[in-house]
C-alpha positions in Angstrom: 19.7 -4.7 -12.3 18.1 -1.6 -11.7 15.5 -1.4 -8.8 12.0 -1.1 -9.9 10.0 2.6 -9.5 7.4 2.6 -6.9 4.2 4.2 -6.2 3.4 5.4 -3.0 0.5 7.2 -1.2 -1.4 7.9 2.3 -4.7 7.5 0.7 -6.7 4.4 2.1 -9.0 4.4 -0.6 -6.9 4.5 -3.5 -4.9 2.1 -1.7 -7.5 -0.7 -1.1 -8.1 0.0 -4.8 -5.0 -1.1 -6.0 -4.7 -3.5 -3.7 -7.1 -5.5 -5.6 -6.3 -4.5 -9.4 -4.6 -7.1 -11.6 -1.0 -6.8 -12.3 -0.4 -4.3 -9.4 1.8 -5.6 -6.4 1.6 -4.2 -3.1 5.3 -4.3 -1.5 4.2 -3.1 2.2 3.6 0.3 4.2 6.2 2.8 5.3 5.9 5.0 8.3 6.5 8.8 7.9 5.8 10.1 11.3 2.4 9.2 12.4 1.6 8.3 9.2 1.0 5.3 7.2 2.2 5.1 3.4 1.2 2.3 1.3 3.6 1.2 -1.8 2.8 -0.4 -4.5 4.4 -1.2 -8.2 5.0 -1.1 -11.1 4.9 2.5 -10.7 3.5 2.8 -14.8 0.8 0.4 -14.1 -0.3 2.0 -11.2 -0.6 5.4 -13.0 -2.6 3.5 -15.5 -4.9 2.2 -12.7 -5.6 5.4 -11.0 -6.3 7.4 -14.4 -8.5 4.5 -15.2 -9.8 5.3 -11.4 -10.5 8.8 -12.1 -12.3 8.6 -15.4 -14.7 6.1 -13.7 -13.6 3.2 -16.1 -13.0 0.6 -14.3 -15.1 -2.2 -12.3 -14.2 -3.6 -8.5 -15.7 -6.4 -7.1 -17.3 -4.5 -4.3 -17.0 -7.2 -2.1 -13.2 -7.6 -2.7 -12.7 -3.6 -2.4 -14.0 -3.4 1.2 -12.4 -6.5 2.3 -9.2 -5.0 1.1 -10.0 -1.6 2.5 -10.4 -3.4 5.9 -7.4 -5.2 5.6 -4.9 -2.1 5.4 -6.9 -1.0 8.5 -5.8 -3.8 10.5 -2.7 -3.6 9.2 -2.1 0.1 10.6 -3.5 -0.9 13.5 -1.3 -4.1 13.5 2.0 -2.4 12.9 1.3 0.4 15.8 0.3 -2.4 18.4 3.6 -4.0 17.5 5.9 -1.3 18.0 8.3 -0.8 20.6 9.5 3.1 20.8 8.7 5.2 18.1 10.1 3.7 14.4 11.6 5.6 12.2 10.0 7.9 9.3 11.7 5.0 6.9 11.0 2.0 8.5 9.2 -0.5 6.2 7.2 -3.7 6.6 7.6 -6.2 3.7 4.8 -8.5 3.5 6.0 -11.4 2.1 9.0 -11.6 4.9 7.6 -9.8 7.6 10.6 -8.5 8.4 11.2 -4.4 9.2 14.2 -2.4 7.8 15.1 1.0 6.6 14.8 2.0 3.2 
């Protein structure tokens, strides 16, 4: 079975909102150097979120948004204080195992 197309970007923002959109799954954060990217998919849904995004046609519960926004915070933060040594640009966390591996 072929492996589904993802969607992935360093943007917080956009991140926290499609964390929260219907029908959008977010599969965990990958490290490329000191830098946190988020992934999400179905890659064609997520394109239709973020042109919804852009065009300003779509409606967030606020509340949800910033909790969400939070939440990847903590998680960057999480993931760094968990470290031991440096990781490398491919490591992944996957959130429903917890468990770290390359991609």
């Amino acid at each position: 079975m072929p492996q589904e197309e993802v969607f992935r970007t360093k943007n917080i923002k956009h991140s926290a909102f499609l964390k929260i959109t219907p029908g959008i799954r977010f599969t965990g954060v990958e490290k490329d150097g000191r830098d946190a990217v988020f992934v999400f998919s179905p890659r064609d849904k997520v394109k239709t979120a973020m042109d919804q995004y852009f065009i300003e046609e779509t409606r967030v519960n606020p509340k949800a948004l910033f909790e969400s926004f939070e939440s990847l915070k903590d998680l960057i933060f999480y993931n760094q204080s968990q470290r031991d040594g440096e990781p490398t640009s491919t490591e992944v966390v996957h959130f429903k195992t917890g468990e770290r591996g390359g991609s």
